[in-house]
N, C-alpha and C positions, 0 to 999 in steps of 0.2 A: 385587468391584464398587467397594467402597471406594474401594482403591487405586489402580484405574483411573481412576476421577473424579479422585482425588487429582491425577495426571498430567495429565488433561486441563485441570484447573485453573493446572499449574505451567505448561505450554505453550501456554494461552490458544488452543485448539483454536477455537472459532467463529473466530477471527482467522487463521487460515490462509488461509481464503477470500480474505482480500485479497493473497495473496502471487502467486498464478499470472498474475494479469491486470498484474502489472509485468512480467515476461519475455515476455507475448504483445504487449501494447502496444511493448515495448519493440522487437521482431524486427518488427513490422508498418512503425513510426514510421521504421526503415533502408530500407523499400520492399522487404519479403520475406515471404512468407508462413510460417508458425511448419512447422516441419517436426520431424526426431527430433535435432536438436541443442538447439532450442527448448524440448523435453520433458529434457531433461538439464538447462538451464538453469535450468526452473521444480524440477526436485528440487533441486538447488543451492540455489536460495533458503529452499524449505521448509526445509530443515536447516539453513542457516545463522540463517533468522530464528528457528526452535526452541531453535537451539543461544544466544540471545539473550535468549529468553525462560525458558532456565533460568538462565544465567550471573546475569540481574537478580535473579533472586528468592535468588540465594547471594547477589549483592553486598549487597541490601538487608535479610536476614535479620534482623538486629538494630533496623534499622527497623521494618519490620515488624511485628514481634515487638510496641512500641506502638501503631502506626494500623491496622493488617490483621491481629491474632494471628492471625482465621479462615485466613490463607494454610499452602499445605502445608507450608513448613517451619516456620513459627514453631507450627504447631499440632502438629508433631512428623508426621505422614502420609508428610512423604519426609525422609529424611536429609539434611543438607546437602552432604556427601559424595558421595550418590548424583546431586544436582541438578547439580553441577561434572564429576563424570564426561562426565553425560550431555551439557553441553554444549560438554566438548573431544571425545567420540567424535563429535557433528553436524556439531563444524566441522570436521573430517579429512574425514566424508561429504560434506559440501558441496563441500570444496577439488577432494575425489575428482570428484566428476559433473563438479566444471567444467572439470577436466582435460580428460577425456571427451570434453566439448564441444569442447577444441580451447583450442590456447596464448592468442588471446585474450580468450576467455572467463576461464582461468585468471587473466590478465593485470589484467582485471577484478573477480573474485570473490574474491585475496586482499588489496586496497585496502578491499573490502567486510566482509571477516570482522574484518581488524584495526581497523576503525570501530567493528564490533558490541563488540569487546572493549571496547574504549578507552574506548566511550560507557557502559558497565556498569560499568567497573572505575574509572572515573575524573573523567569526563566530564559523566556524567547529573546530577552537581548542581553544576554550573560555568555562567558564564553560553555556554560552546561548546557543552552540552549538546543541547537545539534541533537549533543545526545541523548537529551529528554526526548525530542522526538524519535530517536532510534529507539528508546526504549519502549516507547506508545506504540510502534508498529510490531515490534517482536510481542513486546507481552498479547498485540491481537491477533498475531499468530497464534500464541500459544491458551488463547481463550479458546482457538476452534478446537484444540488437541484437548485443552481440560474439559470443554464441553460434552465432546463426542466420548472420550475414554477415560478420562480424569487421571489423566497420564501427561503430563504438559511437558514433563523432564525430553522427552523422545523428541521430542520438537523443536529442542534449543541449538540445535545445529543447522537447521533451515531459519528460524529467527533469529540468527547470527546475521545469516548471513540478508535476512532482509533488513534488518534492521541498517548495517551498513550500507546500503544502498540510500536509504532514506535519510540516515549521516549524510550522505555524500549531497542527495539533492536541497536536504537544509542548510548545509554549508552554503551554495550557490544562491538559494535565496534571503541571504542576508544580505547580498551587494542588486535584490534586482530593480531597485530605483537609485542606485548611484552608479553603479557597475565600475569599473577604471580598473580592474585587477586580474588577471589568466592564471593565479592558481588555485580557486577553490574551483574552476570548469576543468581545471587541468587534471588536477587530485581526484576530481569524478570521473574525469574521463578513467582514469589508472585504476578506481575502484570498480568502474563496470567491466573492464577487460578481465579484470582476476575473475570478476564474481562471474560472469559467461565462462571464463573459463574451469572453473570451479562445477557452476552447475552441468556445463555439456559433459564431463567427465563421468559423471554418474553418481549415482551412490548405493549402498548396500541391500536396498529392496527396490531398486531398480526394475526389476524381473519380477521379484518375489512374488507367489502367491499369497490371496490373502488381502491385500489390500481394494484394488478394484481394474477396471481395462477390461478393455477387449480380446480375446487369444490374437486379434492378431499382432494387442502391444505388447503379448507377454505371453508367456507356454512355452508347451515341447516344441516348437516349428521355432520360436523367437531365439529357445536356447542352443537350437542346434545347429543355427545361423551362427551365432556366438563361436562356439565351435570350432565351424569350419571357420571363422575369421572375417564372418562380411557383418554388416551392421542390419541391425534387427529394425521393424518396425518404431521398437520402442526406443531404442538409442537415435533412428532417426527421428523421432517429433521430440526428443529432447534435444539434441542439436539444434535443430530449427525455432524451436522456441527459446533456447538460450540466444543464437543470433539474431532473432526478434527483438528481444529486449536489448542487446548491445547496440544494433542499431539503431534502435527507437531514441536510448539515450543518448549514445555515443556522438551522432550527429551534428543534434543541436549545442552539446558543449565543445564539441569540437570547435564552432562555429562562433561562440561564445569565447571560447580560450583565445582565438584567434583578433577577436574584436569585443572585447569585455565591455560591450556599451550597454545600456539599458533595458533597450527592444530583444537583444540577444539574448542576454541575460537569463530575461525573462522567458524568452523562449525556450531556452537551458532549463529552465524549471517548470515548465510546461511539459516536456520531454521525459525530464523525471519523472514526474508523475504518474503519464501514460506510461512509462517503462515499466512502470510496478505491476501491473497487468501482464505482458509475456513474462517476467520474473517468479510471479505466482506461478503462473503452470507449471513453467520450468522446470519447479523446485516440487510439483506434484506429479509430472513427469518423473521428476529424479527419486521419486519415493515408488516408483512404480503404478501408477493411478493413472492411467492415458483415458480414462476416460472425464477423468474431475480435471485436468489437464485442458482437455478442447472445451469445456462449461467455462473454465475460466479466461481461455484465448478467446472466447466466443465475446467476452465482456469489451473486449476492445474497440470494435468498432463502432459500439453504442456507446462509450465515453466521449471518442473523436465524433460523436458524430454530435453529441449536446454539447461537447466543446468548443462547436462553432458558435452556437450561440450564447451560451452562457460564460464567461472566462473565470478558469480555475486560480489565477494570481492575483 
C-alpha cells in the first residue's frame, strides 16, 4: 500500500483527470466526433504526461530533497532510477498509441514528448519555461484533432487559448514554495477573466451540425430560440461551464494575489489545474458538442475527489 501511494504521488494521479478532456475538446474543436482513434489519442497523452510527471521529480530530486523531502524520491519510497525508467518506458507508450492513431497523430505527439523532455531537463527554470508547458498542453489538444481527422490546423484557436491558461498557472507555480509576490496570481487572474470571457461568447460551430449534442444543445428549437433572442440550451451550458472554470480558478488566485504566501500559492495552482477541466468542455461546448462537453465536466468531480488524497503539487 505504501508503495502504491508512493507512485501515485510521483504521478500526481488526481491530475490525470485533466488530461482526456484535451484530445476530446481537441477531435470535437476539428468538427468530428471523438471516435476509437480519439481513444488512442487520450492513452497517448496519459503516458506521455505521466512519463513528465516522473521525469520532473528525477530532474528536480536534489531540489527537493530541500523544499519537498516528503516527495518519493528525496524521502527514499522510489528510487531515482526507477522514476527515469518509468518515464522513458511512458514515452515509447505514448509515441506507441499515437503511431496507432495514424502518421499525424505521430506527427503531432513527437513535438509533444520532446517538449515534456526539454521542459524537465532543462527548461523548467529558464524564463521559456512557462511557455514550454503552454506549448505541451495546446500541442495535446491538438494530438486529439490530428488523431481523430488529421486535421490539427482547425484546433489551434481552442489550443491557444488552452494553452494560455496553463501559461498562466505555470507562471504561479514558480513562486509555490517561496511565494512573496501578487503578480503572477494577479496576471492569472486577468488571463481567466478574458479566456471565460472569450469562451462564454461562443464560437462559429457553436450550433453547427455535424459535430455531436443532443437536439436539445443544438437544432431547429436551439436556432429559433437564437432568433427570437433568448438563450438556447447550448449557449446556456456554455456559459455555465465558462463560469465554472472562472470560478474554479479565479478564486483561489484571487486569494493568493491577496496573500502571495506559500499554502496560498500553492493553492492557486491546485486551482489551476482543476480549472482546466470546466475549460475543456467549455471550449467543446463552444465547438458545438454538448455532449463531449458534460463527459468532460463529468471528469471533475473524480479529480477533486483523488485530490484529497493524493496531492497534485
Amino acid at each position: 500500500m505504501s508503495r502504491r501511494r508512493a507512485w501515485a504521488e510521483l504521478l500526481r494521479l488526481p491530475a490525470l483527470f485533466t488530461v482526456p478532456g484535451d484530445a476530446l475538446s481537441g477531435a470535437v474543436a476539428a468538427g468530428a466526433r471523438p471516435g476509437p482513434r480519439t481513444l488512442l489519442a487520450i492513452g497517448s497523452s496519459l503516458c506521455l504526461y505521466e512519463a513528465g510527471m516522473a521525469l520532473n521529480d528525477w530532474a528536480d530530486r536534489a531540489e527537493d530533497a530541500v523544499e519537498r523531502p516528503h516527495r518519493p524520491l528525496p524521502s527514499g519510497r522510489i528510487r531515482p532510477s526507477s522514476a527515469l525508467t518509468a518515464a522513458c518506458a511512458l514515452t515509447a507508450a505514448g509515441l506507441g498509441l499515437a503511431a496507432g492513431a495514424g502518421r499525424h497523430a505521430l506527427a503531432v505527439a513527437t513535438p509533444l514528448a520532446a517538449t515534456v523532455w526539454a521542459y524537465d531537463l532543462g527548461l523548467k527554470h529558464t524564463p521559456a519555461g512557462p511557455v514550454a508547458m503552454a506549448a505541451a498542453r495546446g500541442l495535446d489538444h491538438l494530438l486529439g484533432a490530428a488523431a481523430t481527422t488529421g486535421r490539427p490546423r482547425a484546433a489551434l484557436p481552442s489550443a491557444a487559448m488552452l494553452g494560455t491558461h496553463t501559461l498562466a498557472v505555470t507562471a504561479v507555480s514558480r513562486r509555490e514554495t517561496q511565494g512573496g509576490t501578487s503578480l503572477p496570481p494577479l496576471a492569472a487572474l486577468g488571463a481567466t477573466a478574458v479566456l471565460a470571457r472569450v469562451v462564454a461568447a461562443g464560437g462559429r460551430r457553436e450550433e453547427a451540425a455535424g459535430a455531436q449534442g443532443a437536439p436539445s444543445l443544438r437544432g431547429g428549437d436551439s436556432q429559433r430560440g437564437s432568433l427570437r433572442g433568448g438563450s438556447t440550451p447550448a449557449q446556456a451550458l456554455r456559459t455555465a461551464l465558462a463560469a465554472t472554470y472562472a470560478v474554479t480558478a479565479g478564486r483561489p488566485y484571487t486569494h493568493a494575489a491577496l496573500n502571495p504566501s506559500p499554502p496560498l500559492t500553492q493553492r492557486a495552482v491546485g486551482g489551476g489545474v482543476h480549472a482546466t477541466i470546466p475549460l475543456q468542455a467549455a471550449l467543446a461546448a463552444r465547438a458545438g458538442a454538448g455532449l463531449t462537453a458534460l463527459a468532460i465536466a463529468a471528469l471533475a468531480p473524480l479529480g477533486r475527489r483523488y485530490a484529497k488524497k493524493v496531492s497534485i503539487t
